[in-house]
N, C-alpha and C positions, 0 to 999 in steps of 0.2 A: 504494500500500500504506500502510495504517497500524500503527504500532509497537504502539499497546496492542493490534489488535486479532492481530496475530501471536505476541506473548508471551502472549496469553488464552490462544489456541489451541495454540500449539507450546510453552512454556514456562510451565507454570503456579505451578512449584515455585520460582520467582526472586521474590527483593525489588528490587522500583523505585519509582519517581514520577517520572510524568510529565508535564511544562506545556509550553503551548501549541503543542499538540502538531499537526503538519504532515505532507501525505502526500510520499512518498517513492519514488522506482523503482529505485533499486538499492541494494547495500550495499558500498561500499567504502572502504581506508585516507584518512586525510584529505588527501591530498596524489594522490591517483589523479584520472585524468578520466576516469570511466565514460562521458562525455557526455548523461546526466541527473541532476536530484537525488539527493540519497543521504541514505542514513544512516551517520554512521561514529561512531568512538570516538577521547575524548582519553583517554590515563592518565598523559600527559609534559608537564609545563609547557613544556614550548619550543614547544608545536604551538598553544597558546592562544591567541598575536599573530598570526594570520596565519592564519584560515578562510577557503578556501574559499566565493567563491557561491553554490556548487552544491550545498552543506550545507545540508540543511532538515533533518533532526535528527541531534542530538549525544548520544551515548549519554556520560558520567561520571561521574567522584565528586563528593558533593559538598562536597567541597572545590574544585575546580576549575568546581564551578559559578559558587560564589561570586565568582571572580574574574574573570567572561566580561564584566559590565557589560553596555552594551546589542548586543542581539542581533538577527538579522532569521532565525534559525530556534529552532525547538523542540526542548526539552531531554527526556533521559532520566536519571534519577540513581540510580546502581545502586552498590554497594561495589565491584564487579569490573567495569570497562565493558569491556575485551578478552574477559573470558570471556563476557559476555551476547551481545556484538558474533556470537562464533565462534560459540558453541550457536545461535544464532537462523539463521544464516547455513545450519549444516548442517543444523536441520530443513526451512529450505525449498529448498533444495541444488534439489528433483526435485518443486518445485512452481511449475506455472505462476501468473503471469506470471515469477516470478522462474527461473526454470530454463527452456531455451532448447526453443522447440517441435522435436516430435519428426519427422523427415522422412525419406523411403525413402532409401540410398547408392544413388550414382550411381557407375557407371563410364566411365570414356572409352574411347575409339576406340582399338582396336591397344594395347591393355594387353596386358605379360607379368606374372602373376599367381601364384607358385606353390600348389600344391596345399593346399601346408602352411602358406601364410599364414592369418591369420585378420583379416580385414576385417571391422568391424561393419555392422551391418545398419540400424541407422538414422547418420543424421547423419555422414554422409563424403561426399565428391565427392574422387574421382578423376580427375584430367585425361587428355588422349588421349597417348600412348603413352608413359605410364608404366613402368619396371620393379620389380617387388615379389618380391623373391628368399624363398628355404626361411626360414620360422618368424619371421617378422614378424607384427607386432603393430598393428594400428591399429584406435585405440578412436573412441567416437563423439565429434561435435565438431571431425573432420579434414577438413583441403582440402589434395591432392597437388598443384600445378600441373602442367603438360606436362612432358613430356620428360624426367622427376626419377628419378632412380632412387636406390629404397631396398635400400640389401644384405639380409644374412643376418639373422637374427636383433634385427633392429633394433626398438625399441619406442618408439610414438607414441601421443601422447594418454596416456599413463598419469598416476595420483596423484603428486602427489609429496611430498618429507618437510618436511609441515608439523603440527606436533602443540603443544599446550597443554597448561600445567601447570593442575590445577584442586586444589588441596590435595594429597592423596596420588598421586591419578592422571593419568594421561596423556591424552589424547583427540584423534585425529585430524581433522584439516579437510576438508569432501568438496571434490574440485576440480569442476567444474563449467564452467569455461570450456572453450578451442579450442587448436589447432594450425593454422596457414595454413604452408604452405610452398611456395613462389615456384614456376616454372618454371624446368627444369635444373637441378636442384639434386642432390647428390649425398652420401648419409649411407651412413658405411660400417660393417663390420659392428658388433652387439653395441654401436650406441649407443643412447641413449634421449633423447627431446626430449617433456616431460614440460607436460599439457596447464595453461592458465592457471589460476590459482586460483576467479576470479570467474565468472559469466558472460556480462559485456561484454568479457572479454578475452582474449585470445587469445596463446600464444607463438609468434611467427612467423621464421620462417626469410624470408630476401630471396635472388629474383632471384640464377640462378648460384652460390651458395656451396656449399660443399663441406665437410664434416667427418668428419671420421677416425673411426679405430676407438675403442669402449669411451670414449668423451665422455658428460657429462648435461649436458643442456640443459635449467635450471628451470622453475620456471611461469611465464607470465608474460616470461619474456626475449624481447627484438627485437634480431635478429642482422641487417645490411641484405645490401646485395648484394655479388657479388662477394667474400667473406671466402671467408678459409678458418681452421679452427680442427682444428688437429693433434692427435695422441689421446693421449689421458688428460688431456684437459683437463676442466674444470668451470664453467658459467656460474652464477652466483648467479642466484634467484630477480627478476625484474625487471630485470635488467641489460640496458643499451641498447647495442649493438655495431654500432656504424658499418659505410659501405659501405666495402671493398677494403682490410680489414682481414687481419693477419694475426696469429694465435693460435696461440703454439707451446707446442712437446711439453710435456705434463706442467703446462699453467701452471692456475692459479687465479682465479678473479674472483668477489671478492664482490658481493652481492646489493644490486642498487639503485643500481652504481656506473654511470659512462658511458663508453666508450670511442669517443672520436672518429673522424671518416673516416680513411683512408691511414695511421691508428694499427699500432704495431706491438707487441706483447708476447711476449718475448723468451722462450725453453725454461726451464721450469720457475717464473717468475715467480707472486709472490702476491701478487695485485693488489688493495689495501685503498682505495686512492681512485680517482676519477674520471682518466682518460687523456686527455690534448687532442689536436687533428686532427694527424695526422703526427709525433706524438709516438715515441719509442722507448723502452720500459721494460723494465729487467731485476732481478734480486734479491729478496729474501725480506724483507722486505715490497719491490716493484719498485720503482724511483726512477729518474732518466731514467737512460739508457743509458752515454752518455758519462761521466756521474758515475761511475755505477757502475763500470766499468772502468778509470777513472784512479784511484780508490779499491784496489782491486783492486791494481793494479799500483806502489800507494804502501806494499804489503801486503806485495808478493814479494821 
């Protein structure tokens, strides 16, 4: 793909410049690995030291052009490079090559299916003996693995809340990526695991884990195997969760953090950084465990 010739087409009404200009196969944040070229957007000085190979154009301002020095891809210089990034993104959202081709759903062997589910009709596979309970939701873009059962009212593949300020108004971002969810796995009622943003990417559920009632599950998060994450929890957007994890009542995790293997986060916790392997965190904003409670107890 080439940028001038997509802002011709889908974006006429935008002020840019663009030099030496380079084609591109996907469009994502600068620190993602779509696993080809992209085109992304700076608008924060801290992301200037440290591009990306895989960047072959760089949508900014130019002010932050000026400070790039020499380069090995091609620039875009626009006054708003987030808002050009997102507008351009949602007009080709449901245009090949960039939006993912369209294929008949597949179902497996010895599926139970209720009536009242609503399965899409393109781009799902369904593995063999699935359960899919009353008023479920699964949009295009879905892989159920075997043996998985989704309760009630559970919704996959949906948009999720990502929206842009553009002067006075608001404007939503189409999602367009995936949902993978493991074999065995077990999502229970009235949750939602909410489809990736892009469309190289996918939020995937791992192998055996289990999640509770009334949880969302962002775009774009990788939950491994073996977890389990108790209800009325919330993963940020992008968040990496380790295998044979545990995710209690009520807790929080912002977007883009990491939560290591055999990690634990404790009922109600609001998890603002990255969590290491077998770590134990608890408290508002969380801190390890054992702090936390001789803190606690230096209280009483």
């Amino acid at each position: 793909m080439k940028l001038s010739e997509l802002l011709i087409k889908y974006l006429p009404g935008y002020t840019y410049e663009i030099y030496d200009e380079k084609e591109f196969y996907s469009l994502g944040l600068v620190g993602s690995v779509t696993g080809s070229q992209k085109c992304t957007f700076i608008d924060r000085e801290e992301f200037l030291s440290d591009i990306p190979e895989d960047v072959s154009m760089l949508i900014t301002t130019k002010k932050f052009a000026g400070m790039l020095g020499d380069r090995r891809f091609g620039l875009c210089v626009t006054e708003n490079p987030r808002i050009l990034f997102f507008k351009l993104h949602n007009a080709i959202s449901m245009v090949e090559p960039y939006a993912r081709k369209k294929k008949k759903t597949q179902i497996g062997r010895n599926c139970s299916i209720h009536h009242t589910a609503i399965i899409a009709d393109k781009n799902v596979i369904i593995g063999d003996n699935v359960k899919i309970e009353e008023y479920v939701v699964v949009r295009e873009n879905t892989i159920i693995g075997d043996n998985s059962i989704i309760r009630a009212g559970v919704k996959i593949g949906e948009p999720d809340f990502e929206f842009k300020r553009e002067g006075d108004a608001i404007f939503g971002v189409e999602h367009c990526g995936g949902v993978v969810i493991g074999k065995d796995v077990e999502i229970l009622s009235n949750t939602g695991v909410n489809k990736a943003l892009y469309p190289w990417d996918d939020t995937i559920i791992g192998d055996y884990t289990k999640i509770d009632m009334l949880c969302n599950i962002s775009h774009g998060a990788k939950i491994g195997k073996n977890t389990m994450i108790v209800a009325l929890s919330g993963v940020g957007g992008r968040t990496v969760i380790g295998d044979n994890c545990w995710i209690g009542y009520g807790t929080i995790l912002r977007n883009g953090i990491e939560i290591g293997d055999n990690a634990r986060v404790n009922m109600g916790a609001v998890v603002s950084k990255s969590v290491g392997e077998r770590a134990s965190v608890t408290g508002n904003f969380a801190i390890d465990h054992d702090k936390f409670m001789a803190e606690l107890k230096k209280k009483a």
